[in-house]
DSSP file (Angstrom, degrees, kcal/mol; ACC not computed):
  #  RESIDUE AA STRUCTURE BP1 BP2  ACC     N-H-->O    O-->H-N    N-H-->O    O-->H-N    TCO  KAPPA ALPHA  PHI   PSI    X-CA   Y-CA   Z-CA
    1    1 A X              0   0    0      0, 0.0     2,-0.1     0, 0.0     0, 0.0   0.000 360.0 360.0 360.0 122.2   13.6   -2.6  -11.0
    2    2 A X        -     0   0    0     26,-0.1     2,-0.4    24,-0.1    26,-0.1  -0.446 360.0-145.1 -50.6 127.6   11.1   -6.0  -11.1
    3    3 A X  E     -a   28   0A   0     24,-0.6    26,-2.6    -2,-0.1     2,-0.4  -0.917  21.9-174.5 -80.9 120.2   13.3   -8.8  -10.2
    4    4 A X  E     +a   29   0A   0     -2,-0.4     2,-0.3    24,-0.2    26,-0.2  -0.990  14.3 162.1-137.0 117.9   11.7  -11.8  -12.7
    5    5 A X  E     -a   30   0A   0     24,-3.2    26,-0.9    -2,-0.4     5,-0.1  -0.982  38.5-102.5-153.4 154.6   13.4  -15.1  -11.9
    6    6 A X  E >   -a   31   0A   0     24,-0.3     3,-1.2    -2,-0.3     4,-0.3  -0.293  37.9-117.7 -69.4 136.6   12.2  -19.3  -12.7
    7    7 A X  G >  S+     0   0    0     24,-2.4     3,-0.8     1,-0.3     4,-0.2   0.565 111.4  69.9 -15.3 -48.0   11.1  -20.7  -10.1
    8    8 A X  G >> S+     0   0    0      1,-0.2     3,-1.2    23,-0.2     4,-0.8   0.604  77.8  75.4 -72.7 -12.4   13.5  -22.9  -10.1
    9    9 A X  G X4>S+     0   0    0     -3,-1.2     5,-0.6     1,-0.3     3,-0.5   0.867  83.5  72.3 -75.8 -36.0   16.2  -20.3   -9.1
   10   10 A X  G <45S+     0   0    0     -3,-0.8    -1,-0.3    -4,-0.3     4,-0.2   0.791 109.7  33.7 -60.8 -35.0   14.6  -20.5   -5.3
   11   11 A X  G <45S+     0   0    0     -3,-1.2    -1,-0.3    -4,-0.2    -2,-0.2   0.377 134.6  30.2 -95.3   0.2   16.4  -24.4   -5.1
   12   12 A X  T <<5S+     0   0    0     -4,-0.8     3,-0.4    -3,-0.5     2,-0.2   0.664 136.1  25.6-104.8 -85.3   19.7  -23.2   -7.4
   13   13 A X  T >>5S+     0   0    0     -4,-0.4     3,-4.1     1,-0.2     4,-1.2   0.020  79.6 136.0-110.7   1.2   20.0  -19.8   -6.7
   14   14 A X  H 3><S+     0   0    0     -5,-0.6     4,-4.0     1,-0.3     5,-0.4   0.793  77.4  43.9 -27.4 -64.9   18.4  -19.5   -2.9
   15   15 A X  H 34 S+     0   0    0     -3,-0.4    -1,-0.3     2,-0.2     4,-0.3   0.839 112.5  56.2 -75.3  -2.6   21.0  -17.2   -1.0
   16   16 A X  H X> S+     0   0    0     -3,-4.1     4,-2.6    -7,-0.2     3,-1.3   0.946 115.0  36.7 -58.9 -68.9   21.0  -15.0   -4.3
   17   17 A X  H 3X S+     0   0    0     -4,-1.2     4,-2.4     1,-0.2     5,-0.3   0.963 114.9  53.7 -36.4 -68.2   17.0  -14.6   -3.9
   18   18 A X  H 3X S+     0   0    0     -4,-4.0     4,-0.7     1,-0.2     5,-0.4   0.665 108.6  52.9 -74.0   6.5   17.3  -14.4   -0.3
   19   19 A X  H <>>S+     0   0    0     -3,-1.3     4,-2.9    -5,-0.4     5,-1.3   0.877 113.1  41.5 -69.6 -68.4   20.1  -11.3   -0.8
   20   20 A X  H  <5S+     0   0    0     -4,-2.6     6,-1.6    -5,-0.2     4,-0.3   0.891 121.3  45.4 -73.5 -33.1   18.0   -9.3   -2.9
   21   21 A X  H  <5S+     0   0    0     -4,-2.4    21,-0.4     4,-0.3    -1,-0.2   0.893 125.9  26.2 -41.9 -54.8   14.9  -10.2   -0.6
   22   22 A X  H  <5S+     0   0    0     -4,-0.7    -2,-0.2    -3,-0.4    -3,-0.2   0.729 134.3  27.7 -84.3 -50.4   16.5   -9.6    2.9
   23   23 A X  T  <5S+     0   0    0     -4,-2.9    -3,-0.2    -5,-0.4    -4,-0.1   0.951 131.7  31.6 -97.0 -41.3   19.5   -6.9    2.1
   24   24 A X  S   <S-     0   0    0     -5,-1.3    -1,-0.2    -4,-0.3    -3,-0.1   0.402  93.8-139.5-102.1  11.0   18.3   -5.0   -0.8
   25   25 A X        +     0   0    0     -6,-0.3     2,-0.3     1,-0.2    -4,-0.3   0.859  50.3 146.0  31.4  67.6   14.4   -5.3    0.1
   26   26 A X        -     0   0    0     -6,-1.6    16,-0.4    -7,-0.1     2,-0.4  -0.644  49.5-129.0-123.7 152.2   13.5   -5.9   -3.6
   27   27 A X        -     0   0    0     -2,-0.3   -24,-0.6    14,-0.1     2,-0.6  -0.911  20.0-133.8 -97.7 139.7   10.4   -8.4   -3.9
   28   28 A X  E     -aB   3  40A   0     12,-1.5    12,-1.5    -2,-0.4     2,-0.2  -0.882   7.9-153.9 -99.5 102.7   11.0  -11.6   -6.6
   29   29 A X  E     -a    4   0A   0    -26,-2.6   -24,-3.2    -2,-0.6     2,-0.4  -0.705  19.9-157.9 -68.7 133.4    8.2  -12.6   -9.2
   30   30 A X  E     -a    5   0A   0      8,-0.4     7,-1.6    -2,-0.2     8,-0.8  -0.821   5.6-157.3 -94.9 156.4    8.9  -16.1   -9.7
   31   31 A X  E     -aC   6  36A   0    -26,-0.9   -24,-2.4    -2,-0.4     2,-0.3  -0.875  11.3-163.3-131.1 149.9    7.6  -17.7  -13.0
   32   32 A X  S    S-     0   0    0      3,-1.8    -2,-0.0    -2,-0.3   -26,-0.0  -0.916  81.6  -2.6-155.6 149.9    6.8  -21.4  -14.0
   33   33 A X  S    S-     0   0    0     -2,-0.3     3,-0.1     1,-0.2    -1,-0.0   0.716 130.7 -54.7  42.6  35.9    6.5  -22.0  -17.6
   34   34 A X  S    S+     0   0    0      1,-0.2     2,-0.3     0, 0.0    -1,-0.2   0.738 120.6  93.9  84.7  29.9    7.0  -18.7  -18.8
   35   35 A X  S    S-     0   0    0      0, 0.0    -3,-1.8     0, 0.0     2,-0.3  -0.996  87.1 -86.8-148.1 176.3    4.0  -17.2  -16.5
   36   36 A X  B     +C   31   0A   0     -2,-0.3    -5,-0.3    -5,-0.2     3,-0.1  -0.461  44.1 170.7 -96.5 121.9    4.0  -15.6  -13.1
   37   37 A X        -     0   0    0     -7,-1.6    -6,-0.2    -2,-0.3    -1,-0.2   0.920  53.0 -31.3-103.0 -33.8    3.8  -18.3  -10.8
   38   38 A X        -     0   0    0     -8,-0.8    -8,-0.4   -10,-0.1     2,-0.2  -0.683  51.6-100.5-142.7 167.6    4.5  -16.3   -7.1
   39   39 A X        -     0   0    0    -10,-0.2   -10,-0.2    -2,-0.2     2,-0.0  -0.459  16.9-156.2-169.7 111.3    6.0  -13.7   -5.2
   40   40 A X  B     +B   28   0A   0    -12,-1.5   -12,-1.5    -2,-0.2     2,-0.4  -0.217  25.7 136.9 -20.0 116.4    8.7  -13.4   -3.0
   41   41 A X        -     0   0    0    -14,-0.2   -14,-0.1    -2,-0.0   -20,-0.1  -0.967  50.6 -73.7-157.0 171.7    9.4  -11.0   -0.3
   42   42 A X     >  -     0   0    0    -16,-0.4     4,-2.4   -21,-0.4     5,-0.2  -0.326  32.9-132.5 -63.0 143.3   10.5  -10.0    2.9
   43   43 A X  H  > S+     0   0    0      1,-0.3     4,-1.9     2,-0.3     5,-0.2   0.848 116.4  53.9 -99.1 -17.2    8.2  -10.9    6.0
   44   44 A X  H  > S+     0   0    0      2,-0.2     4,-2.2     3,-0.1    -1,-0.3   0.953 108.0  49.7 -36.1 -69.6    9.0   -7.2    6.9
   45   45 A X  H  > S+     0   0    0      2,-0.2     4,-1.5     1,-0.1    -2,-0.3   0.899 115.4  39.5 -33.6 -62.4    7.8   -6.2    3.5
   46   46 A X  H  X S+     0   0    0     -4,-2.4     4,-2.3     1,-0.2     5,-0.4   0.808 104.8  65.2 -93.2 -18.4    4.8   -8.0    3.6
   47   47 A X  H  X S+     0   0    0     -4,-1.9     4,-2.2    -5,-0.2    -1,-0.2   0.942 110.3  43.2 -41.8 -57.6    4.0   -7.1    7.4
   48   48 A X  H  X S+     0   0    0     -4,-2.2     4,-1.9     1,-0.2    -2,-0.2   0.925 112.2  52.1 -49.1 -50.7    3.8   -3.4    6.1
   49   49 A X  H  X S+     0   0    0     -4,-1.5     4,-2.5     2,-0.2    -1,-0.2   0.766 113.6  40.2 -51.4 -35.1    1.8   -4.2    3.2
   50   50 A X  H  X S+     0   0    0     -4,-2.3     4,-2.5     1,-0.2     5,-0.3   0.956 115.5  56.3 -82.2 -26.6   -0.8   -6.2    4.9
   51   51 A X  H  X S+     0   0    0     -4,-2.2     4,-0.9    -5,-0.4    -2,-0.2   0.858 108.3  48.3 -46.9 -49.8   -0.6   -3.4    7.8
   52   52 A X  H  < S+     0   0    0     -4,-1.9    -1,-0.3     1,-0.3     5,-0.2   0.746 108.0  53.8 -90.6 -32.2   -1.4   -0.7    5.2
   53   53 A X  H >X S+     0   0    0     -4,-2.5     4,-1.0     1,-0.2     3,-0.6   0.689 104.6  52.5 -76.3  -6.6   -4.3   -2.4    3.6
   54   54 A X  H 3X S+     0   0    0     -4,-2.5     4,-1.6     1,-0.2    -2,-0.2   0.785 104.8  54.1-103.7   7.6   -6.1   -2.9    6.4
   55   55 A X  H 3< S+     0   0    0     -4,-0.9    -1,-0.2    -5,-0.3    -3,-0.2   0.303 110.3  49.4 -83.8   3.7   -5.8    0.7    7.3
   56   56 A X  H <> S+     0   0    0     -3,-0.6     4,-1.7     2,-0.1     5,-0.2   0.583 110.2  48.7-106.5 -23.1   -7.2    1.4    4.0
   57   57 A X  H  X>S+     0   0    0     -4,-1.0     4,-4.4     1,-0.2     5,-1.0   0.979 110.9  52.2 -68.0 -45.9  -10.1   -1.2    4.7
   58   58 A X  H  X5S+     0   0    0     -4,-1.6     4,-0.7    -5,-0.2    -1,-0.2   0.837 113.5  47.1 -50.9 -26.6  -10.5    0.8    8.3
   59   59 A X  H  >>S+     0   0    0      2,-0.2     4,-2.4     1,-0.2     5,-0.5   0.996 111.9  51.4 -81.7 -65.6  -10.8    4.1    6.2
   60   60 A X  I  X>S+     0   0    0     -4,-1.7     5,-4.1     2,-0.3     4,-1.4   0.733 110.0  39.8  20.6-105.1  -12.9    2.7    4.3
   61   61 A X  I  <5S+     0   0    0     -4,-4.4    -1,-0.3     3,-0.2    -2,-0.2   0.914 116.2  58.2 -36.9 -47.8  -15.6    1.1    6.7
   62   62 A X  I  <<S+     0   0    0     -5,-1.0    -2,-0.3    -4,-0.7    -3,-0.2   0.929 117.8  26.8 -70.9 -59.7  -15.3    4.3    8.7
   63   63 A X  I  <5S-     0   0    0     -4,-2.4    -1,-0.3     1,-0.1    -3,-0.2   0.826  96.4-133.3 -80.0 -18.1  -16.2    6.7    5.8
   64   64 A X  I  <<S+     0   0    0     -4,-1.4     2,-0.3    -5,-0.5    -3,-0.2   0.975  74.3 117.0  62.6  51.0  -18.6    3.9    3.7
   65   65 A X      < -     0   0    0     -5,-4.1    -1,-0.2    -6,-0.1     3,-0.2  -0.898  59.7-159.4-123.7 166.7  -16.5    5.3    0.6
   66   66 A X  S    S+     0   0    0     -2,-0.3     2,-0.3     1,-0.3     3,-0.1  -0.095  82.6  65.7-132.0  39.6  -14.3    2.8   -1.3
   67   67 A X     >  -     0   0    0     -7,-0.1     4,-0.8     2,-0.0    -1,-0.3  -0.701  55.9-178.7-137.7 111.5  -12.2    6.0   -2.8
   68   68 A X  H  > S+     0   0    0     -2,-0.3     4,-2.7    -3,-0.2     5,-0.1   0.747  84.9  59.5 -24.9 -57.3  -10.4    7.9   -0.2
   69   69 A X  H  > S+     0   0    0      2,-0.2     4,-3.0     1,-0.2     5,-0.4   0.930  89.8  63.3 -79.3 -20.8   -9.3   10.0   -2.8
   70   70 A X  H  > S+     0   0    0      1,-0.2     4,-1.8     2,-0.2    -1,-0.2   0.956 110.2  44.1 -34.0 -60.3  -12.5   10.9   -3.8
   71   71 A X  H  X S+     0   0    0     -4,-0.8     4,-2.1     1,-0.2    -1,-0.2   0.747 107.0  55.8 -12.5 -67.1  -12.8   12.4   -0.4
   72   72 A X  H  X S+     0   0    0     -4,-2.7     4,-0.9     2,-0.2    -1,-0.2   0.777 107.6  44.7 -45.1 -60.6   -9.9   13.7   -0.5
   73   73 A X  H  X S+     0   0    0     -4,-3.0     4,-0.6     2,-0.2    -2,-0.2   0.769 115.5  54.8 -68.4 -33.5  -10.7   15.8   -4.1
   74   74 A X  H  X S+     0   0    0     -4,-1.8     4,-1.5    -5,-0.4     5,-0.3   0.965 106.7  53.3 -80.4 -34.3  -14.3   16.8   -2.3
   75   75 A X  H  X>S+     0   0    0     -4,-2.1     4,-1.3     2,-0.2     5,-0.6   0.859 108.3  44.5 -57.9 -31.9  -12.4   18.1    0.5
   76   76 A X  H >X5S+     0   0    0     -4,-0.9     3,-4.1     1,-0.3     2,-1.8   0.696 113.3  50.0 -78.0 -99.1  -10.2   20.3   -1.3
   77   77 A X  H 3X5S+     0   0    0     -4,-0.6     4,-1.5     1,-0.3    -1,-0.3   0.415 108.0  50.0  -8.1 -36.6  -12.9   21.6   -3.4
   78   78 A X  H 3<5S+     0   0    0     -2,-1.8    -1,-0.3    -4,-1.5    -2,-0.2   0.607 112.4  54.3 -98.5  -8.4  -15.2   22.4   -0.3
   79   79 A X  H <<5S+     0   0    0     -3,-4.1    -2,-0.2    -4,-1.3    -1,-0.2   0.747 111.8  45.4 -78.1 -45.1  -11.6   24.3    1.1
   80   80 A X  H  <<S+     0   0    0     -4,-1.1    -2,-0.2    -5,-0.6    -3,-0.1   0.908  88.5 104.5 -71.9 -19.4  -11.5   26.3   -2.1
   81   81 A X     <  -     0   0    0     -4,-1.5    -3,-0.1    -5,-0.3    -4,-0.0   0.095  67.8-145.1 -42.3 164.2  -15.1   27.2   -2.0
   82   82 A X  S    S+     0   0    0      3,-0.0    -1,-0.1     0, 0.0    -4,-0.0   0.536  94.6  51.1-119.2 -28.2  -15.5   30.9   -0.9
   83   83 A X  S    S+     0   0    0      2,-0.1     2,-0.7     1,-0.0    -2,-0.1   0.444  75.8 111.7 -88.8   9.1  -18.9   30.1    1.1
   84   84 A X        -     0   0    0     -5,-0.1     2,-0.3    -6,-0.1    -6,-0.0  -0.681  65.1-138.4 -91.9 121.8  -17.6   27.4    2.9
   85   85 A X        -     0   0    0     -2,-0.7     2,-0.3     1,-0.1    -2,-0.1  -0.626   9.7-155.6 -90.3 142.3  -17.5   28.6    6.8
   86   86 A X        -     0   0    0     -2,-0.3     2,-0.6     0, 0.0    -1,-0.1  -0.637   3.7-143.7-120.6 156.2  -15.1   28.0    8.8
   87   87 A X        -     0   0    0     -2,-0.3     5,-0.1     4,-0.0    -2,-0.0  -0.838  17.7-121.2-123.2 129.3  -15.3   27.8   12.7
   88   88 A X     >  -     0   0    0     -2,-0.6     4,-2.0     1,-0.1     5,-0.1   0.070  31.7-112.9 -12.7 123.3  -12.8   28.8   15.3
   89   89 A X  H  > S+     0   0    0      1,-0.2     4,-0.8     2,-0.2    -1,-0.1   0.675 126.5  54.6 -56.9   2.8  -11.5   25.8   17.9
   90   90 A X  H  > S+     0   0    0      2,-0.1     4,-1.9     3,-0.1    -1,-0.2   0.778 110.6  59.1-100.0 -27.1  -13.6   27.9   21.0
   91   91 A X  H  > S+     0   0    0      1,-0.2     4,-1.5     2,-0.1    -2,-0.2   0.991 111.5  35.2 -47.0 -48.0  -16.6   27.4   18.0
   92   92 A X  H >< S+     0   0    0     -4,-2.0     3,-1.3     1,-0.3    -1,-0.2   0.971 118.9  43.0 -86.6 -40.8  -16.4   24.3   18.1
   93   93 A X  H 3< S+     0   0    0     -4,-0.8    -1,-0.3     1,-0.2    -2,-0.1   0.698 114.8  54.3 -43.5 -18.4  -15.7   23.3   21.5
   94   94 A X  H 3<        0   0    0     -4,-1.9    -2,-0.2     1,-0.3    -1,-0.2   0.657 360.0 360.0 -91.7 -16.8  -18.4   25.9   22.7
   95   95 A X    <<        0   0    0     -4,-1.5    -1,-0.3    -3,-1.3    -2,-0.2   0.466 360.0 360.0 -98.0 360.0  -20.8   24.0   20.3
């Protein structure tokens, strides 16, 4: 569930925010003036997050695609083919 809470709640409400951050690993949008101002989370949480974009960046660079799944969808297709040959590990080492 989005946790949506004032801004202000971080100096009232602090060890609430830092419960649901810390215990329940939820992220907090904070708002000021009714629009979204921030966001909260756990330095666990965001460790992963940045961790896992830059393994999408690495994918990325390495293939010079900016869809993975594109890839992904050509690979299967080129599995389902019936002409696509396939080679034995002593092929390919031998090669």
């Amino acid at each position: 569930m989005i946790n949506i809470r004032p801004v202000s709640d971080l100096r009232n409400k602090y060890p609430e925010i830092e419960n649901l951050v810390l215990n329940e690993n939820e992220s907090v949008y904070l708002t000021k003036n009714g629009y979204g101002s921030m966001v909260v989370m756990s330095l666990k949480k965001y460790s992963k997050l940045i961790e896992e974009t830059e393994i999408e960046k690495l994918l990325e660079k390495k293939f010079k695609e900016t869809n993975i799944d594109k890839l992904l969808e050509e690979s299967e297709k080129e599995l389902d083919d019936n002409n696509t040959k396939y080679l034995s590990h002593e092929e390919v080492f031998s090669n």
